[in-house]
C-alpha positions as CSV (number, residue, x, y, z in Angstrom):
1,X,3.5,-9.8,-35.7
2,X,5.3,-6.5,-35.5
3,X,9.5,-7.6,-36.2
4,X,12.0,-4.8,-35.8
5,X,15.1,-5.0,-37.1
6,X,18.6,-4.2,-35.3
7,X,21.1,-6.2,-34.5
8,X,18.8,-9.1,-33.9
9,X,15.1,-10.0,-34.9
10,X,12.7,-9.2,-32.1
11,X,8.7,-10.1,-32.7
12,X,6.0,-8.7,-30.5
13,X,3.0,-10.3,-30.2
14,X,1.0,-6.6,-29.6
15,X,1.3,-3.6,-26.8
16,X,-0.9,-1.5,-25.1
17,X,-1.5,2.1,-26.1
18,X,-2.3,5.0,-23.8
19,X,-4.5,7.4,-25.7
20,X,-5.5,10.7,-24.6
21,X,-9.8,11.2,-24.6
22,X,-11.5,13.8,-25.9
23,X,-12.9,15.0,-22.8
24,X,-9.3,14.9,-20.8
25,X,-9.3,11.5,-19.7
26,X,-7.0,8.3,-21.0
27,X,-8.0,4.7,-22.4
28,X,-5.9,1.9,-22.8
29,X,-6.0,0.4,-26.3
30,X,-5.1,-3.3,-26.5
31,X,-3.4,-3.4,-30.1
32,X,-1.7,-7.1,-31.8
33,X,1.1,-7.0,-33.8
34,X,-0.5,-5.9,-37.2
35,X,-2.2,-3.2,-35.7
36,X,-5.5,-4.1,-34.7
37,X,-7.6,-3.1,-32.0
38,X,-8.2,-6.3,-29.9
39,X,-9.5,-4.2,-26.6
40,X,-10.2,-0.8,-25.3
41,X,-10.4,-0.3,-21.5
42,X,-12.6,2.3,-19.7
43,X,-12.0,6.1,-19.6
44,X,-9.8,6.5,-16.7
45,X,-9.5,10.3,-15.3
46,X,-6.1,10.6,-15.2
47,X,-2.5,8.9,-16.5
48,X,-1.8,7.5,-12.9
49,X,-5.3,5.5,-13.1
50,X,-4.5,4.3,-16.5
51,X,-1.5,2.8,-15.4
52,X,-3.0,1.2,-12.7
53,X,-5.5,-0.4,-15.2
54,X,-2.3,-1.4,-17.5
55,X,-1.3,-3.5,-14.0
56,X,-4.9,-4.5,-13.8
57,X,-5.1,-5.6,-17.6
58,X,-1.6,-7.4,-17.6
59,X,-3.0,-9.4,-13.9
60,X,-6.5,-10.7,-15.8
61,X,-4.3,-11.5,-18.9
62,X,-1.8,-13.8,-17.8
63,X,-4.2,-15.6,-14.7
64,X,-7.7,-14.6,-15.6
65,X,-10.4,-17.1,-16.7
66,X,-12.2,-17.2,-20.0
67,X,-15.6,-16.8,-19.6
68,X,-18.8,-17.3,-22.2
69,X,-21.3,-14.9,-21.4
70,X,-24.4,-13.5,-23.4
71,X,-25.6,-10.5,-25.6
72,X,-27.4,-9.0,-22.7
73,X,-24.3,-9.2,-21.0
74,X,-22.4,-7.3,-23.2
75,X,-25.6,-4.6,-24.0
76,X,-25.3,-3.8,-20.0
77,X,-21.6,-3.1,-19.6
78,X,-21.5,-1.0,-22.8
79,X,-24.7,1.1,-21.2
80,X,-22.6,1.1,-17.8
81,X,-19.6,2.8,-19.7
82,X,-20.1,6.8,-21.1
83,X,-18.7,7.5,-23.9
Protein backbone atom coordinates (compact mmCIF):
# COMPACT_ATOMS: atom_id res chain seq x y z
CA UNK A 1 0.00 0.00 0.00
CA UNK A 2 1.00 3.54 -1.14
CA UNK A 3 1.21 5.77 2.66
CA UNK A 4 1.82 9.44 2.21
CA UNK A 5 2.97 11.37 4.74
CA UNK A 6 1.54 14.91 6.04
CA UNK A 7 0.11 15.68 8.95
CA UNK A 8 -1.48 12.27 9.28
CA UNK A 9 -0.86 8.78 7.61
CA UNK A 10 -3.22 8.05 4.74
CA UNK A 11 -2.93 4.42 2.87
CA UNK A 12 -4.46 3.81 -0.51
CA UNK A 13 -5.30 0.65 -1.47
CA UNK A 14 -4.49 1.58 -5.48
CA UNK A 15 -6.09 4.30 -8.14
CA UNK A 16 -6.87 4.37 -11.52
CA UNK A 17 -4.68 5.95 -14.11
CA UNK A 18 -5.79 7.74 -17.33
CA UNK A 19 -3.18 7.15 -19.94
CA UNK A 20 -3.05 8.70 -23.28
CA UNK A 21 -2.83 5.77 -26.43
CA UNK A 22 -0.70 5.86 -29.07
CA UNK A 23 -3.20 6.22 -31.63
CA UNK A 24 -5.04 9.31 -29.72
CA UNK A 25 -7.30 7.48 -27.65
CA UNK A 26 -7.23 6.83 -23.51
CA UNK A 27 -7.23 3.64 -21.31
CA UNK A 28 -7.83 3.32 -17.83
CA UNK A 29 -5.11 1.49 -15.92
CA UNK A 30 -6.24 -0.20 -12.66
CA UNK A 31 -2.91 0.19 -10.49
CA UNK A 32 -2.67 -1.24 -6.36
CA UNK A 33 -0.73 0.42 -4.03
CA UNK A 34 2.86 -0.82 -4.99
CA UNK A 35 2.43 -0.15 -8.34
CA UNK A 36 1.23 -2.87 -10.21
CA UNK A 37 -0.97 -3.24 -13.00
CA UNK A 38 -4.07 -5.20 -11.80
CA UNK A 39 -6.38 -4.09 -14.94
CA UNK A 40 -6.40 -2.20 -18.19
CA UNK A 41 -9.82 -1.16 -19.68
CA UNK A 42 -10.55 -0.72 -23.46
CA UNK A 43 -9.32 2.11 -25.75
CA UNK A 44 -11.89 4.70 -25.28
CA UNK A 45 -11.86 7.62 -28.05
CA UNK A 46 -11.85 10.38 -26.10
CA UNK A 47 -11.28 11.63 -22.17
CA UNK A 48 -15.10 12.09 -21.66
CA UNK A 49 -15.67 8.27 -22.59
CA UNK A 50 -12.85 7.30 -20.25
CA UNK A 51 -14.50 8.85 -17.56
CA UNK A 52 -17.51 7.39 -18.17
CA UNK A 53 -15.74 3.89 -18.04
CA UNK A 54 -13.95 5.16 -14.55
CA UNK A 55 -17.98 5.43 -13.41
CA UNK A 56 -18.51 2.12 -15.17
CA UNK A 57 -15.33 0.41 -13.41
CA UNK A 58 -16.00 1.95 -9.89
CA UNK A 59 -20.17 0.45 -10.38
CA UNK A 60 -18.80 -3.38 -11.39
CA UNK A 61 -16.24 -2.94 -8.48
CA UNK A 62 -18.07 -2.31 -5.53
CA UNK A 63 -21.62 -4.51 -6.67
CA UNK A 64 -20.44 -6.67 -9.48
CA UNK A 65 -20.26 -10.50 -9.24
CA UNK A 66 -17.20 -12.67 -9.46
CA UNK A 67 -17.42 -14.87 -12.12
CA UNK A 68 -15.10 -18.21 -13.19
CA UNK A 69 -15.03 -18.36 -16.74
CA UNK A 70 -12.60 -20.24 -19.30
CA UNK A 71 -9.45 -19.74 -21.56
CA UNK A 72 -11.62 -19.48 -24.57
CA UNK A 73 -13.31 -16.94 -22.91
CA UNK A 74 -10.60 -14.86 -22.35
CA UNK A 75 -8.88 -15.72 -26.10
CA UNK A 76 -12.34 -14.14 -27.53
CA UNK A 77 -12.55 -10.80 -25.69
CA UNK A 78 -8.80 -10.19 -26.24
CA UNK A 79 -9.48 -10.83 -30.27
CA UNK A 80 -12.73 -8.48 -29.71
CA UNK A 81 -10.30 -5.62 -28.39
CA UNK A 82 -7.58 -3.85 -31.15
CA UNK A 83 -4.72 -2.99 -29.92
Amino acid sequence: MQCVADDEEVCVAGHLELVETPDGGCRILMVDGEDCLMGLSKRYSSVDEAVEGVAAIREVAGTGLLRTSSAERYAVLMLEEPV
